[in-house]
PyMOL CGO cylinders between C-alpha atoms (Angstrom):
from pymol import cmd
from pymol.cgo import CYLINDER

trace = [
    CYLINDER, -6.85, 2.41, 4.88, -5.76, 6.15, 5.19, 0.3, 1, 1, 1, 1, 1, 1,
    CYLINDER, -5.76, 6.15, 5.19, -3.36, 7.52, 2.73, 0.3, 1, 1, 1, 1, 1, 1,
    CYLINDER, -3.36, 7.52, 2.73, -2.01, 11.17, 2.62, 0.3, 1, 1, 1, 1, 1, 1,
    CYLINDER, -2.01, 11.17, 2.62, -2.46, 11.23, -1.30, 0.3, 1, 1, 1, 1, 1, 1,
    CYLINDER, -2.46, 11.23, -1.30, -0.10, 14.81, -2.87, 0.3, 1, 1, 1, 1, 1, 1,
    CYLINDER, -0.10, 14.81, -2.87, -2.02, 15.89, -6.72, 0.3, 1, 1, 1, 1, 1, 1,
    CYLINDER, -2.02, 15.89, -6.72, -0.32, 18.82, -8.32, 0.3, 1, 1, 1, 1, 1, 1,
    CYLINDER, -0.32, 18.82, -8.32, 1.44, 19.54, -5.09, 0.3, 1, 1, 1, 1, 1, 1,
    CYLINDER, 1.44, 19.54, -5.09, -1.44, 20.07, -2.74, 0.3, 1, 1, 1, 1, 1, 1,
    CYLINDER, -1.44, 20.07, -2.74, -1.82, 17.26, -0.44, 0.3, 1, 1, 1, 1, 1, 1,
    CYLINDER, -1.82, 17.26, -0.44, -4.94, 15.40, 0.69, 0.3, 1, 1, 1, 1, 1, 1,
    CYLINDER, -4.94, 15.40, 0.69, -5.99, 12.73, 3.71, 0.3, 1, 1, 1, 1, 1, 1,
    CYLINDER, -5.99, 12.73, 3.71, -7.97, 10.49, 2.07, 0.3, 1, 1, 1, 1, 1, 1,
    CYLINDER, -7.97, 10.49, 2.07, -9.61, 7.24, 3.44, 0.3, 1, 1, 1, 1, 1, 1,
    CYLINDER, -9.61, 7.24, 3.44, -10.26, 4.33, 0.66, 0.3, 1, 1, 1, 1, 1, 1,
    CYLINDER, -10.26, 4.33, 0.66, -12.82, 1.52, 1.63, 0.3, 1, 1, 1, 1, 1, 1,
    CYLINDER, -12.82, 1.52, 1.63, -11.50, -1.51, -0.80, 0.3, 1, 1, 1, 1, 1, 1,
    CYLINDER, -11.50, -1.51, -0.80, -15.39, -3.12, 0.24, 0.3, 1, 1, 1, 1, 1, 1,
    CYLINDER, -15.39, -3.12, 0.24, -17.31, -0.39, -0.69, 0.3, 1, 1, 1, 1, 1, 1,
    CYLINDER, -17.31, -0.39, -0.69, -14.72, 0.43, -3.67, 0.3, 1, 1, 1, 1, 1, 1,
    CYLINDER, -14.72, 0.43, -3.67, -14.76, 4.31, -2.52, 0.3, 1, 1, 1, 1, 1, 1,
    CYLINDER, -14.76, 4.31, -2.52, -12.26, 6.87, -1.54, 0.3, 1, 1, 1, 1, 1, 1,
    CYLINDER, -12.26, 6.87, -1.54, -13.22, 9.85, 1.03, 0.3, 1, 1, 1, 1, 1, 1,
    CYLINDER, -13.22, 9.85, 1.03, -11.44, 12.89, 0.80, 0.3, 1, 1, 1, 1, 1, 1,
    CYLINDER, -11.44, 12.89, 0.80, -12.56, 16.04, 2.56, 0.3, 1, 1, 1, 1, 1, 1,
    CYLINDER, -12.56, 16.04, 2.56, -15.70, 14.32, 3.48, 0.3, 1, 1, 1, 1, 1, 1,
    CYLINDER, -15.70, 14.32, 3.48, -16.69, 13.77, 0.24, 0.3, 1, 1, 1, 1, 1, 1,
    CYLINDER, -16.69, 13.77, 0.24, -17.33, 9.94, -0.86, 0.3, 1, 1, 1, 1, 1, 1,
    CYLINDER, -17.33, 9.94, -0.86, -16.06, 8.97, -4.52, 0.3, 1, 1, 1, 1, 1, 1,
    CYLINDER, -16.06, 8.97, -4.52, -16.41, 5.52, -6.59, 0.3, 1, 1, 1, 1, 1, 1,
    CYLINDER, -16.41, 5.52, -6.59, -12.93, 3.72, -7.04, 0.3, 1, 1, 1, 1, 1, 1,
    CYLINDER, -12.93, 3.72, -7.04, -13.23, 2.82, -11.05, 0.3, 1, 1, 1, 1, 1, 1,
    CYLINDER, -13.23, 2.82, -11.05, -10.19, 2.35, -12.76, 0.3, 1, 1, 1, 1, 1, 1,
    CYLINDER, -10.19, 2.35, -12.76, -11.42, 3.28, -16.29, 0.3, 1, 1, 1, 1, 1, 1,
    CYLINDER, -11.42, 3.28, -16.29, -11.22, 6.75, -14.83, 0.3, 1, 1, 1, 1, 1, 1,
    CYLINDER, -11.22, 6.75, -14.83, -7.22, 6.85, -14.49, 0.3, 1, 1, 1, 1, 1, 1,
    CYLINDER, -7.22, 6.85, -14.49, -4.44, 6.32, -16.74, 0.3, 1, 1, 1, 1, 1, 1,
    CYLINDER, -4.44, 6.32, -16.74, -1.13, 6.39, -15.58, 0.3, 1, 1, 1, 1, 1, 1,
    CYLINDER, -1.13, 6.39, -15.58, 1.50, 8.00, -18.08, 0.3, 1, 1, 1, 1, 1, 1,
    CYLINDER, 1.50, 8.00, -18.08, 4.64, 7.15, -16.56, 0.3, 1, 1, 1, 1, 1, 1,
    CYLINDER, 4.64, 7.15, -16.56, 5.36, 6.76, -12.01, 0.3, 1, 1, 1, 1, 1, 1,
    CYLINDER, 5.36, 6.76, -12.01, 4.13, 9.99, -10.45, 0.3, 1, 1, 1, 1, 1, 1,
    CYLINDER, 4.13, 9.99, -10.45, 2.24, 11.14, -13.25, 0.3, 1, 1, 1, 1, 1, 1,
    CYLINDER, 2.24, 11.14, -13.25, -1.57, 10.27, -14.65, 0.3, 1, 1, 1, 1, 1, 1,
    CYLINDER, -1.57, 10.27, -14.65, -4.75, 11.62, -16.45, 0.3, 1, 1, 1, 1, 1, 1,
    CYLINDER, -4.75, 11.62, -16.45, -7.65, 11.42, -14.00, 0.3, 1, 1, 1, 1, 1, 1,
    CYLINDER, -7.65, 11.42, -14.00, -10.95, 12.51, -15.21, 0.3, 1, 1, 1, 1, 1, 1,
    CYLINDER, -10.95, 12.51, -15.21, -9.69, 13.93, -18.61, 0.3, 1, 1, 1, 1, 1, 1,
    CYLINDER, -9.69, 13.93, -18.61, -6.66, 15.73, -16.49, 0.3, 1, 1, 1, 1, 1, 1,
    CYLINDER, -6.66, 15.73, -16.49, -3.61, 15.75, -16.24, 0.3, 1, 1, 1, 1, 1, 1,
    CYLINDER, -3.61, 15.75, -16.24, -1.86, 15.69, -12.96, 0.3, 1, 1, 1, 1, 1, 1,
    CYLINDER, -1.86, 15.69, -12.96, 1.56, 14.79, -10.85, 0.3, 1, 1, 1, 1, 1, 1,
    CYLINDER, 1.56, 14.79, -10.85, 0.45, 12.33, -8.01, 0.3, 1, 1, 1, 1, 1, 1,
    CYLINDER, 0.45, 12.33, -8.01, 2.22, 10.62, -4.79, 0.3, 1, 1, 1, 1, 1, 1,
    CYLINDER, 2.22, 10.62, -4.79, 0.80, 8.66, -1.84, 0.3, 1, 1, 1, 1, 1, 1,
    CYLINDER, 0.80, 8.66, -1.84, 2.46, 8.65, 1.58, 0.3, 1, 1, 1, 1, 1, 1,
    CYLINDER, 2.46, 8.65, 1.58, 1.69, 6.95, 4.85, 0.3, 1, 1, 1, 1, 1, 1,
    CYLINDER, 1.69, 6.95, 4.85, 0.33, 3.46, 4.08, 0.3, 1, 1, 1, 1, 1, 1,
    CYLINDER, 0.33, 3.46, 4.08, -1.34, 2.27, 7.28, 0.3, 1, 1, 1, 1, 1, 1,
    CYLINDER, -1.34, 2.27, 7.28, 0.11, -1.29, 6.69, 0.3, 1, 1, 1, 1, 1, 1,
    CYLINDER, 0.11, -1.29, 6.69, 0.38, -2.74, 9.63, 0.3, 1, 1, 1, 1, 1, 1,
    CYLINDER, 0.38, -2.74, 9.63, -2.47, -4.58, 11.78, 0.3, 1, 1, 1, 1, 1, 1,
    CYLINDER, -2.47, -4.58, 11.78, -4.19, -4.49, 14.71, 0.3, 1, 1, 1, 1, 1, 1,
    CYLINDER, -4.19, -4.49, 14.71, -6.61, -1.47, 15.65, 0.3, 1, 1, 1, 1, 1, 1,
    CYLINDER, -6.61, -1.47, 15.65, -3.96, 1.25, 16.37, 0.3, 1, 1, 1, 1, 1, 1,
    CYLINDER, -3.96, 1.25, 16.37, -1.64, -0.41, 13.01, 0.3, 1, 1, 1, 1, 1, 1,
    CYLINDER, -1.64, -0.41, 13.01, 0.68, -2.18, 15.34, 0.3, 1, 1, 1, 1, 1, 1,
    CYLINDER, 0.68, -2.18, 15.34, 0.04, -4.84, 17.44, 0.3, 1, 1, 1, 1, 1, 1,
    CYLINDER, 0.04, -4.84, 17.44, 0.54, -4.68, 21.52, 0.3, 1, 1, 1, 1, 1, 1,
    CYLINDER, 0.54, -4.68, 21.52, 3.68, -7.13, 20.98, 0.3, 1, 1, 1, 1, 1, 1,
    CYLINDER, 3.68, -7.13, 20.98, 5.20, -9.27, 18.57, 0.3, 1, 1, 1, 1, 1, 1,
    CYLINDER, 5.20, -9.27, 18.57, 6.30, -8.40, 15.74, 0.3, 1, 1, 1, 1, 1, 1,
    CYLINDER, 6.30, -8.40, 15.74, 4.56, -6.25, 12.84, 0.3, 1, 1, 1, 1, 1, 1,
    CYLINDER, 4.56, -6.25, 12.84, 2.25, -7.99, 10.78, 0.3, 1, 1, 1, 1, 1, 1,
    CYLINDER, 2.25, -7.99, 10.78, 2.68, -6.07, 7.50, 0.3, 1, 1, 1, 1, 1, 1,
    CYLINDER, 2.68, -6.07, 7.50, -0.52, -6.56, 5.42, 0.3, 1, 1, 1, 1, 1, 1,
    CYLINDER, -0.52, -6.56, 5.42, -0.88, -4.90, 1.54, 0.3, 1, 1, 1, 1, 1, 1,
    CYLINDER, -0.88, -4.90, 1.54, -2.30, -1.57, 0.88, 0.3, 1, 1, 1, 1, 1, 1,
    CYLINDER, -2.30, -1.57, 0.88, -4.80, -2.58, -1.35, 0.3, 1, 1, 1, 1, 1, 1,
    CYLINDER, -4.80, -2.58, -1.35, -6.22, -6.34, -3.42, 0.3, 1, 1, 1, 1, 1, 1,
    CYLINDER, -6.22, -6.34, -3.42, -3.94, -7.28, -5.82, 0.3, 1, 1, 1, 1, 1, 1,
    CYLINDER, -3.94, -7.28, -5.82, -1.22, -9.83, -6.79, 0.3, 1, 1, 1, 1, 1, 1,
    CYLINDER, -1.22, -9.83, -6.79, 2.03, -10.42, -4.94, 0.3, 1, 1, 1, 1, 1, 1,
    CYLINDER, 2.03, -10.42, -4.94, 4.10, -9.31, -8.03, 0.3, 1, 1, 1, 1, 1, 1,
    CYLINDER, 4.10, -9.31, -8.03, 7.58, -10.34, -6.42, 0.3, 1, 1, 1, 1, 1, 1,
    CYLINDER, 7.58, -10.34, -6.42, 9.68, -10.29, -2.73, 0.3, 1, 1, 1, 1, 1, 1,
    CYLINDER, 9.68, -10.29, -2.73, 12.16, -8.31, -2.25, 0.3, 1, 1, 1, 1, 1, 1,
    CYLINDER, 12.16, -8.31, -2.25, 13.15, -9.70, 1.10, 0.3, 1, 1, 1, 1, 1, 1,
    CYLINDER, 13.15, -9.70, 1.10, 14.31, -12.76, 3.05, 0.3, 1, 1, 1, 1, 1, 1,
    CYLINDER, 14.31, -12.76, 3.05, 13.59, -14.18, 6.61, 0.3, 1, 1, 1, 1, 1, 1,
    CYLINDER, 13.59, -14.18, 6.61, 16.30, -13.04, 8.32, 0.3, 1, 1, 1, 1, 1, 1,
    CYLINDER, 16.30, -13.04, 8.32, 17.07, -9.86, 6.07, 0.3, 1, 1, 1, 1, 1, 1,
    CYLINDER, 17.07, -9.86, 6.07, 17.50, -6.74, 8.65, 0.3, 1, 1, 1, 1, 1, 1,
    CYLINDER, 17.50, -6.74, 8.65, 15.50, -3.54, 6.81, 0.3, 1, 1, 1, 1, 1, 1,
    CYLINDER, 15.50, -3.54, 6.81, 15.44, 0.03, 7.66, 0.3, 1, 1, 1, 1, 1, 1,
    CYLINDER, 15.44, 0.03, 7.66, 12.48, 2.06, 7.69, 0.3, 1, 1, 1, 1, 1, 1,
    CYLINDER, 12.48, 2.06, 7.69, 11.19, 2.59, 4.04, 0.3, 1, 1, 1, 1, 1, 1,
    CYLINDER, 11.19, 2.59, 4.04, 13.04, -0.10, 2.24, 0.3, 1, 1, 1, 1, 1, 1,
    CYLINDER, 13.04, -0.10, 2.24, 11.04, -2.01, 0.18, 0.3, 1, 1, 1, 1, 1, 1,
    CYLINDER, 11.04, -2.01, 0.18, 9.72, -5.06, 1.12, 0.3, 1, 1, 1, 1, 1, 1,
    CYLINDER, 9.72, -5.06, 1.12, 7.61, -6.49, -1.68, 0.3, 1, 1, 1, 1, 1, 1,
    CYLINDER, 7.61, -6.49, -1.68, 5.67, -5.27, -4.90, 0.3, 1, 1, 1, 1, 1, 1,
    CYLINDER, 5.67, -5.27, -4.90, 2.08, -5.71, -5.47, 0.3, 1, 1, 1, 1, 1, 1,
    CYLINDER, 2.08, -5.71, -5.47, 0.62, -5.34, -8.65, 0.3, 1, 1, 1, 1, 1, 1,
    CYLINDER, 0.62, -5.34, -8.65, -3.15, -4.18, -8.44, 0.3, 1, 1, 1, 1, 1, 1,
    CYLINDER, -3.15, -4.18, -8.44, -4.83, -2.19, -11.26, 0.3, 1, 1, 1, 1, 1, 1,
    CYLINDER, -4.83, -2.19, -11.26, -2.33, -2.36, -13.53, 0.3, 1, 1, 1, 1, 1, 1,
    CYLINDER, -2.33, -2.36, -13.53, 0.41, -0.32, -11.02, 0.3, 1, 1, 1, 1, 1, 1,
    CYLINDER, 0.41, -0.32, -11.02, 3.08, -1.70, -10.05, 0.3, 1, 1, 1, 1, 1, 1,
    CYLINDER, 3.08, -1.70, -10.05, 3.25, -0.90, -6.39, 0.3, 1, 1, 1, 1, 1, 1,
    CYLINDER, 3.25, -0.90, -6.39, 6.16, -0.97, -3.73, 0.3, 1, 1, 1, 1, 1, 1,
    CYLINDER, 6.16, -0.97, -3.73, 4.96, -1.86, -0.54, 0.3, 1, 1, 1, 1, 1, 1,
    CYLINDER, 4.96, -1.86, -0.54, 7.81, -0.49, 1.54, 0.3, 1, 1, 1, 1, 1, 1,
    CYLINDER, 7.81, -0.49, 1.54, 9.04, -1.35, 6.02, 0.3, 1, 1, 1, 1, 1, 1,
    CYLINDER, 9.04, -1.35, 6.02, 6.96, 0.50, 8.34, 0.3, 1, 1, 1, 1, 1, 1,
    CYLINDER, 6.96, 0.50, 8.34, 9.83, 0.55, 10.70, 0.3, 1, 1, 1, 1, 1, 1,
    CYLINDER, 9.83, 0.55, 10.70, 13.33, -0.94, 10.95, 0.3, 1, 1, 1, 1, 1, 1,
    CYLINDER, 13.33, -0.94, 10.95, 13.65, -4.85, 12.22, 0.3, 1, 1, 1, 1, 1, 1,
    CYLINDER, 13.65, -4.85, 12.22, 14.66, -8.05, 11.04, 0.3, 1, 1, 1, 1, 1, 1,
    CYLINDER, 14.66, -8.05, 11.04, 11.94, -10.14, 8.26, 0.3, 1, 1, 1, 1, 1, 1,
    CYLINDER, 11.94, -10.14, 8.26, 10.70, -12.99, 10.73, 0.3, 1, 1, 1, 1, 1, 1,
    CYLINDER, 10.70, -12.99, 10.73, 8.24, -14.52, 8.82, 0.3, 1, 1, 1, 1, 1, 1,
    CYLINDER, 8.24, -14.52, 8.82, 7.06, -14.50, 4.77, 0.3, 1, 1, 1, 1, 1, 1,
    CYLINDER, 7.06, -14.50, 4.77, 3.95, -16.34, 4.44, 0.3, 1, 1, 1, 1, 1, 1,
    CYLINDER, 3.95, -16.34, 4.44, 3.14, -16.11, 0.89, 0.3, 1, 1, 1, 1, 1, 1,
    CYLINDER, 3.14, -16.11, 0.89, 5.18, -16.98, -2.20, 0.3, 1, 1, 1, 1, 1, 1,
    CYLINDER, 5.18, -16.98, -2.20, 4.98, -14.34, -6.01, 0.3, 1, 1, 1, 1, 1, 1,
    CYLINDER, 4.98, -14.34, -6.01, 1.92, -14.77, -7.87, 0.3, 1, 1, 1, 1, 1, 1,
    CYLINDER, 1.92, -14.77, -7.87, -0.35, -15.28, -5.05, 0.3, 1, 1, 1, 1, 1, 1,
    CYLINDER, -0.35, -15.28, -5.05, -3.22, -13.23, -4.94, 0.3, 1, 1, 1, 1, 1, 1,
    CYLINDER, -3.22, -13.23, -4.94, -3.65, -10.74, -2.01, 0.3, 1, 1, 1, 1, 1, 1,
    CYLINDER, -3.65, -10.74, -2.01, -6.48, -9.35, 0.22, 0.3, 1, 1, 1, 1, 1, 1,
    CYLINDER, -6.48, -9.35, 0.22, -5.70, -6.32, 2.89, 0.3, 1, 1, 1, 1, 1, 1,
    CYLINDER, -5.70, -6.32, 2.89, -6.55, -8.51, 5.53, 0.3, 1, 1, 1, 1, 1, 1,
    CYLINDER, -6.55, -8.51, 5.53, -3.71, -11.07, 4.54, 0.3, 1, 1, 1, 1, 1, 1,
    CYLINDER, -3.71, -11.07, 4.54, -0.79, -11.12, 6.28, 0.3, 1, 1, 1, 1, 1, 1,
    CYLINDER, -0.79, -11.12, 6.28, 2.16, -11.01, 3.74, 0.3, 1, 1, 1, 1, 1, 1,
    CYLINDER, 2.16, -11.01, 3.74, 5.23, -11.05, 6.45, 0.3, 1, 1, 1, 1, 1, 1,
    CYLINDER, 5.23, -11.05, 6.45, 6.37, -10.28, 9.95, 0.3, 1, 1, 1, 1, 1, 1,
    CYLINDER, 6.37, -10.28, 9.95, 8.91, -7.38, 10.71, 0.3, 1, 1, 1, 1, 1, 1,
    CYLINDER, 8.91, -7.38, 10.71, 10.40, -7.50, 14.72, 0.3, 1, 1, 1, 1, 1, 1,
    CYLINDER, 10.40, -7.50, 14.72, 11.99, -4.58, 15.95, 0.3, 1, 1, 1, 1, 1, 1,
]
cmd.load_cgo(trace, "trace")
């Protein structure tokens, strides 16, 4: 998954392999490990003894190779393992780009997955508490 990940205002592409539990920025490979990172309140932790603002932008959350599939609708997968904290959707519920679409809880974060693009919720496939993979399909967006 690529992110564009902002710390203390300078911004980063990074690349995080759940698998291999690493994140590459700048070329350079680093281990995932949550006993690294505290979070002090949304926007703002202590990595590595420091203290600094964060964001991350650009989720690649859709599938297929190029993140959207040749036709059909969008198959919106999550950013990262977790649990499917709650929906904030409905089949049938028209969205506009960036609206939040569910929340994920993974690594004690409560995360916001939000639309990738504006359409109408086709499909919800899993129900809150259910544990998610990225390769898991939590619901369909059509343009």
């Amino acid at each position: 998954m690529k992110v564009t990940l902002t710390v203390d205002g300078a911004a980063y592409e990074a690349v995080v392999d759940h698998k291999a539990r690493t994140v590459t920025v700048d070329g350079e490979s680093f281990p995932l490990r949550a006993d690294n990172v505290r979070l002090l309140v949304p926007g703002r932790a202590v990595v590595a003894g420091r203290e600094v603002a964060y964001s991350i932008q650009e989720l690649d959350l859709l599938a297929g190779e190029g993140g959207v599939a040749a036709s059909g609708p969008m198959r919106v997968k999550p950013p990262m393992t977790g649990k499917l904290e709650a929906l904030r959707v409905t089949v049938g519920q028209s969205v506009a780009k960036g609206d939040v679409l569910f929340v994920l809880e993974a690594m004690k974060m409560q995360n916001e997955v939000r639309a990738p693009a504006a359409g109408t919720i086709t499909a919800i496939h899993l129900k809150p508490g259910a544990t998610l993979e990225t390769n898991q399909v939590v619901l369909e967006l059509a343009p």
